[in-house]
C-alpha positions in Angstrom: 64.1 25.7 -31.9 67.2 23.8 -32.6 64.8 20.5 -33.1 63.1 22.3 -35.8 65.6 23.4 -37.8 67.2 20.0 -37.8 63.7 18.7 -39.0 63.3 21.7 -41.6 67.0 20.5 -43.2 66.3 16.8 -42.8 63.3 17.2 -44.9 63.7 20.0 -47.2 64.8 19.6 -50.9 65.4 23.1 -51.5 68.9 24.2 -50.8 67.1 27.9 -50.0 64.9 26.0 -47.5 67.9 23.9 -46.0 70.2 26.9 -45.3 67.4 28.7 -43.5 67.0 25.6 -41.5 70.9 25.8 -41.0 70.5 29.3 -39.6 67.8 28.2 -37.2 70.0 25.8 -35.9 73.1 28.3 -35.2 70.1 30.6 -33.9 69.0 28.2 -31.5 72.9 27.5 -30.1 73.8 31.4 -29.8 70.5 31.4 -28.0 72.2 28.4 -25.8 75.1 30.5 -25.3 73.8 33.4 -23.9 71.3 31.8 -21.9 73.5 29.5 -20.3 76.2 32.6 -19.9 73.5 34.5 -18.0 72.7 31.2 -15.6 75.9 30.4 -14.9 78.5 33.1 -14.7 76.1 36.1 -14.4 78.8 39.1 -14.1 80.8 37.9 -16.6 80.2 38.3 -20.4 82.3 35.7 -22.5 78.9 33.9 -23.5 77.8 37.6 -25.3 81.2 38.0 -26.9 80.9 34.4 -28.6 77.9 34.7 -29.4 78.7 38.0 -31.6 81.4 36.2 -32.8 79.4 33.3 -34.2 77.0 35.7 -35.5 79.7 37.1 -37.6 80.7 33.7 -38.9 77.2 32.1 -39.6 76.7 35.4 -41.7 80.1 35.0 -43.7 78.9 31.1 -44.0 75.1 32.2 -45.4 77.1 34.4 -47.5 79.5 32.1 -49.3 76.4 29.5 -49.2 73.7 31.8 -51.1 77.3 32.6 -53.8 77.4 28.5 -54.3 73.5 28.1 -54.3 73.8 30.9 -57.5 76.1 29.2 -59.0 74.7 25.9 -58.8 71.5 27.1 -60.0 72.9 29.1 -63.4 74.8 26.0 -64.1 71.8 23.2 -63.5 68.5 25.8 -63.2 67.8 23.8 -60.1 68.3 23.8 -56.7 67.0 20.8 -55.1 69.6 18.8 -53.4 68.2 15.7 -54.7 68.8 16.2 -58.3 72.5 17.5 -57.8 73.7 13.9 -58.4 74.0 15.2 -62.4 76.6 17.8 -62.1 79.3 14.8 -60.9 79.3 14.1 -64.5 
């Protein structure tokens, strides 16, 4: 899971496109956490509880992301990463 979302970002223009491909990424690690949580320490739950808690940031991070994604697009009416060289100028 993690392998495709670094493949989706690595090869996607779209900024949409790359920040779902972000979020599959931080999908796949909480998966990770949880997982390895359950293997390793089986009575204890510190592996849930981070998990939540980097839930709560990678939806504060989509948020601000989609909020700049807006904004870039009102001010170029594009959002591929590609052709955001122009708005250096």
């Amino acid at each position: 899971m993690f392998c495709a979302g670094v493949y989706g970002f690595v090869t996607r223009k779209n900024m949409i496109a790359m920040l779902i491909s972000l979020e599959l990424m931080l999908n796949a690690v909480d998966i990770n956490f949880v997982l390895f949580n359950r293997y390793l320490y089986p009575e204890q739950q510190e592996g849930m509880f981070f998990t939540l808690f980097a839930i709560a940031i990678a939806a504060a991070e989509t948020a601000l992301a989609i909020a700049i994604i807006i904004n870039v697009f009102r001010s170029v009416k594009n959002i591929n990463a590609a052709e955001l060289t122009q708005m250096k100028n």
